[in-house]
C-alpha positions in Angstrom: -93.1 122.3 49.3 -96.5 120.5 50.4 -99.6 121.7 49.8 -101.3 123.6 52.8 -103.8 121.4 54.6 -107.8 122.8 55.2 -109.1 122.8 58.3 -110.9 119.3 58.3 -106.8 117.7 57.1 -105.6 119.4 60.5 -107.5 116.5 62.6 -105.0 114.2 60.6 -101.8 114.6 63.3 -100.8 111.5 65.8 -101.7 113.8 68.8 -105.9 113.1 67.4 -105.1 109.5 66.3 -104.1 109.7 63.0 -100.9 108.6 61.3 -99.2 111.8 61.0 -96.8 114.4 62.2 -98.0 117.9 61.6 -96.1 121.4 61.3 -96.9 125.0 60.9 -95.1 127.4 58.9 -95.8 131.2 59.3 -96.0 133.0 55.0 -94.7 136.3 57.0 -91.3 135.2 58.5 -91.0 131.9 57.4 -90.8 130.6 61.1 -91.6 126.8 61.4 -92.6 125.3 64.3 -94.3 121.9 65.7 -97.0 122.6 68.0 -100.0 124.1 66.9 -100.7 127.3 67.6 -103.2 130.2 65.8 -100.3 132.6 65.8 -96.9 132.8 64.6 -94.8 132.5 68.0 -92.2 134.8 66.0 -94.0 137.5 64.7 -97.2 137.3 65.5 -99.0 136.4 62.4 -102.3 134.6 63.2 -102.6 133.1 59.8 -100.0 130.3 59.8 -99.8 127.4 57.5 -99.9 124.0 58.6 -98.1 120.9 56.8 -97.8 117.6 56.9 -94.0 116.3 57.6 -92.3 113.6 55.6 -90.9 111.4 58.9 -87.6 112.0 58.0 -84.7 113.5 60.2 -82.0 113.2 62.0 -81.3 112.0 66.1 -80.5 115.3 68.0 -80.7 113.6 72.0 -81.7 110.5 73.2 -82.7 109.3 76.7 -83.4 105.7 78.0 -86.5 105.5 80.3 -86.1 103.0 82.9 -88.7 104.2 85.0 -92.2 104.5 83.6 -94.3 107.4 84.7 -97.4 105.3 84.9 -99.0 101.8 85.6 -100.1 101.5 81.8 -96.7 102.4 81.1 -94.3 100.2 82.9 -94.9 97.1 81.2 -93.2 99.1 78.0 -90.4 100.3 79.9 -86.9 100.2 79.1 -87.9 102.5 76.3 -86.2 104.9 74.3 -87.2 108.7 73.7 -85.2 110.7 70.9 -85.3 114.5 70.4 -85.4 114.6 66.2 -84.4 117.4 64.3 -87.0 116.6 61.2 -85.9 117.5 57.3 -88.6 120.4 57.6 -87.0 122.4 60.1 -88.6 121.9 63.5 -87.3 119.7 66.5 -90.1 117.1 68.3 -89.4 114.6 70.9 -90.8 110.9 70.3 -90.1 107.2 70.8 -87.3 105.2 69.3 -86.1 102.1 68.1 -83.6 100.9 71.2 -80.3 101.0 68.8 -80.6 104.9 67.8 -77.5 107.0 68.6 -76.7 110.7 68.6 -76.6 111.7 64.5 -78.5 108.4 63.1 -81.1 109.5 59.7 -84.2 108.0 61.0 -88.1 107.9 59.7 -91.1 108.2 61.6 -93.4 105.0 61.9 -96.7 104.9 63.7 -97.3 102.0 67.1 -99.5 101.7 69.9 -98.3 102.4 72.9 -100.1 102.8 76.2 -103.5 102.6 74.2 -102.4 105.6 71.7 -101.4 105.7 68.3 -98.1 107.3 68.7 -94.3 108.0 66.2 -91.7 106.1 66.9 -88.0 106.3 64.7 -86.5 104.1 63.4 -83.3 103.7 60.7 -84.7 104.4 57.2 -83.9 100.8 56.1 -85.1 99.2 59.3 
């Protein structure tokens, strides 16, 4: 189990630039979940624990975007977007290497993309 990040770690997730993919985990029910929230969206709680994840998981869904939905975008497109089901539980949708399938063991790696620091899966070894 990881150790419980402080407030000033929480900053450290992709969505505020950092190379990380944060969770929460609620000590009452044991729900996990990706999104932050102050509240367990199971029970309630509103003290929940938050976690950084290890990258790892497996593909649940992929989907091959051929149109971009923006300008900054389109020069990127085709691009690949995976639904992952990550080793601690929780499901999050992010970019992938072009060659993932249904089922593939992938880890997290950080890019630019559209001026962001954003995940993007690939095959452990790759």
């Amino acid at each position: 189990m990881q150790p419980e990040m402080t407030a000033d770690q929480r900053a450290g997730s992709w969505v505020d630039g950092d190379r990380a993919i944060v969770y929460q985990r609620c000590g009452v029910c044991e729900n996990i979940w990706y999104f932050h929230r102050a509240f367990c969206p199971n029970c309630g709680d509103g003290d929940p624990g938050t976690f950084t994840a290890s990258g790892n998981g497996c593909v649940y869904a992929t989907s091959m975007v051929h149109r971009a939905p923006s300008d900054a975008l389109r020069r990127h497109a085709p691009y690949l977007i995976v639904m992952v089901d990550a080793d601690e539980g929780f499901r999050l949708m992010a970019h992938g290497d072009p060659s993932l399938a249904i089922g593939d063991r992938v880890r997290a790696r950080f890019i630019e993309f559209g001026g962001k620091i954003i995940p993007r899966f690939g095959k452990p070894d790759g």
